[in-house]
C-alpha positions, 0 to 999 in steps of 0.5 A: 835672337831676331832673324830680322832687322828694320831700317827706319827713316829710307828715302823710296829709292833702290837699296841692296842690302848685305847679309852674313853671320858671324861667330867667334871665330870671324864672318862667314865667307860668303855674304847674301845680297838682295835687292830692294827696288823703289816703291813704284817698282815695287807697288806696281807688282804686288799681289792684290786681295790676298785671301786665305781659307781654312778648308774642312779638309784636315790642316788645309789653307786655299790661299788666293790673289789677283795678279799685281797691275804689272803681270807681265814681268812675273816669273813666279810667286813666293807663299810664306806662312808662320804659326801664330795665334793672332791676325796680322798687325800682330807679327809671327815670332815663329818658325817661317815656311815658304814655296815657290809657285809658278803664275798661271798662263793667262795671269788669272787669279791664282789658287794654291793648296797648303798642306799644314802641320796642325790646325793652329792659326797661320799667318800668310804673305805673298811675294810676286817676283821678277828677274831682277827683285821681289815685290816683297811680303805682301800680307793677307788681307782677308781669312774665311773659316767654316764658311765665314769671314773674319776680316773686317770691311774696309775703307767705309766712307760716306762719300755724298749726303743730302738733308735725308739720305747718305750714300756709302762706300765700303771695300772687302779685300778678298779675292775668294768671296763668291763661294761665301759672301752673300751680301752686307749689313749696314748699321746706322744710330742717329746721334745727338752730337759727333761725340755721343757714346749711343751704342749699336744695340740702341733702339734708334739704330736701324740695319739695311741689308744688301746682296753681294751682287748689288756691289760695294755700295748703298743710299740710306735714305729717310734720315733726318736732316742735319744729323750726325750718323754713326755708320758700320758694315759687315759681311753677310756670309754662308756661315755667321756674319763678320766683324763690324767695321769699325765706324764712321761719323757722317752728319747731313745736310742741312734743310728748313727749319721744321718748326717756328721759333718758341716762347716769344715774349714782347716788354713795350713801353709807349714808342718802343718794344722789345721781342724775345724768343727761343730756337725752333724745337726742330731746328734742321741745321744751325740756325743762321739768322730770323727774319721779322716783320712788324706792322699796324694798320693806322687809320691816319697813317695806313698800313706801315710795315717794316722788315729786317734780319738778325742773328740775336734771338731778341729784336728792339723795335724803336719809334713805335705809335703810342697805344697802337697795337703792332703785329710782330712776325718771325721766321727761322732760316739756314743756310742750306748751301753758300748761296741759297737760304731757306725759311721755315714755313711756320711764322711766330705771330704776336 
């Protein structure tokens, strides 16, 4: 039988709950209450970074927090832990064990030895309280054995890019890294498109590593414009290194066409010519649109030339001179921001 129960579909307000038993003979006399405080409330004094480390000590756990954002109403701590093979979200179907802990004086982070039954693995949570209710369980969020860490980077964003560069963000939740982790690996695989299936042991992919003092962020730079890149972070400890995060896709920003537009082919008549051409092999974005010019130089009539833009990759040019060679130029151009467009330096002649 359970010895919970789940309420689904809650506004965020505060509830009291009841709790009794029963048999077959009635209810017990006695009904125990507790009280559950609105998410704010409740938010505002959970424990922060709940770490958990199996020490070489024999069936030993350290676990550590930071005190919650609202310290001063905290009156103690409650350490849970249950017997269970697998990390959270897997929930423990066990036997749960707690204590109570008093908070340090000056509210600094808090680190308390657990003795343990075996060498199993044991899921762990912590509940600050105040006079009045609970924070509730809070879950650790991160586990360090034999000098290495078992949680996964969090939170990976790219958060700015540029035509060559990317800048990324990343969070390991645990309070107790700084006897263990010594920097990060970030992992990054150009892709062809947001769907390609490269994997990480590809040749095109390439590793940056970077010390735990330089923080929870880095630039990667000389990347290729207009690329989508596959991006991962681990944890470099003592011991091996963590589990990869689980990755995200991040294309840069576009810049000038790298080359000039291909295979043009021009079909005349006596007043008129059609000009057809393929993309840029090294495009560098989305291709917007080309600019063409075309001219001649006519003993009668002197240099006459004339421009215009298009978003086809074929052009018509009407009115022309009969037997009168025309020069046709052509260039590629992207637009590298709402109001600024850029033209490939390399023109198409014929």
């Amino acid at each position: 039988m359970s010895a919970y129960a789940e309420f689904k579909r809650l506004k965020l307000d505060n509830y009291t709950f009841s709790v009794t038993s029963k048999n077959e003979v009635g209810p017990a006399p006695n009904v125990s209450k507790i009280f559950v405080a609105q998410k704010d409330k409740l938010t505002s004094i959970q424990p922060i970074s709940i770490t958990k480390t199996y020490l070489e000590e024999k069936n030993t756990v350290e676990v550590a927090w930071f005190p919650p954002k609202d310290k001063s109403m905290i009156q103690s701590y409650t350490i849970f832990w249950c017997k269970f093979p697998k990390e959270r979200p897997y929930q423990c179907d066990g036997k749960l064990d707690w204590v109570d802990v008093e908070p340090y004086p000056k509210n600094q982070t808090m680190i308390h030895k657990i003795p343990l039954p075996d060498s199993e693995i044991y899921q762990l949570a912590v509940a600050a309280n105040t006079e009045h209710y609970s924070s509730g369980m809070v879950w650790s969020t991160c586990s360090i054995i034999k000098n290495k860490v078992l949680s996964k980077v969090k939170d990976v964003t790219v958060d700015n890019t540029g035509e060559d560069f990317a800048l990324v963000r990343w969070r390991l939740d645990c309070s107790d890294r700084g006897r263990v982790v010594v920097g990060y690996q970030i992992e990054y695989c150009p892709l062809k498109t947001e769907s390609d299936t490269t994997t990480w042991d590809d040749a095109v992919c390439n590793t940056k590593n970077v010390t735990a003092a330089d923080g929870e962020q880095t630039k990667i730079l000389n990347l290729s414009p207009w690329t989508p890149y596959k991006i991962g972070v681990r944890v470099l400890t003592r011991g091996e290194p963590g589990e990869r995060s689980d990755p995200v896709i991040e294309r840069t920003n576009p810049a000038l066409p790298g080359s000039e537009p291909l295979n043009m082919k021009i079909f005349s008549t006596n007043e008129t010519a059609t000009v057809h051409w393929t993309p840029p092999a090294i495009p560098n974005g989305q291709i917007d649109f080309y600019k063409y010019k075309y001219w001649t130089g006519n003993k009668h009539s002197g240099l006459v030339t004339f421009s215009n833009i298009t978003n086809e990759t074929m052009v018509e040019l009407p009115n022309l001179l009969a037997f009168t060679e025309y020069t046709f130029e052509i260039r590629a151009c992207n637009v590298l921001d709402s109001k600024v467009h850029g033209c490939s330096e390399f023109d198409s002649k014929a």
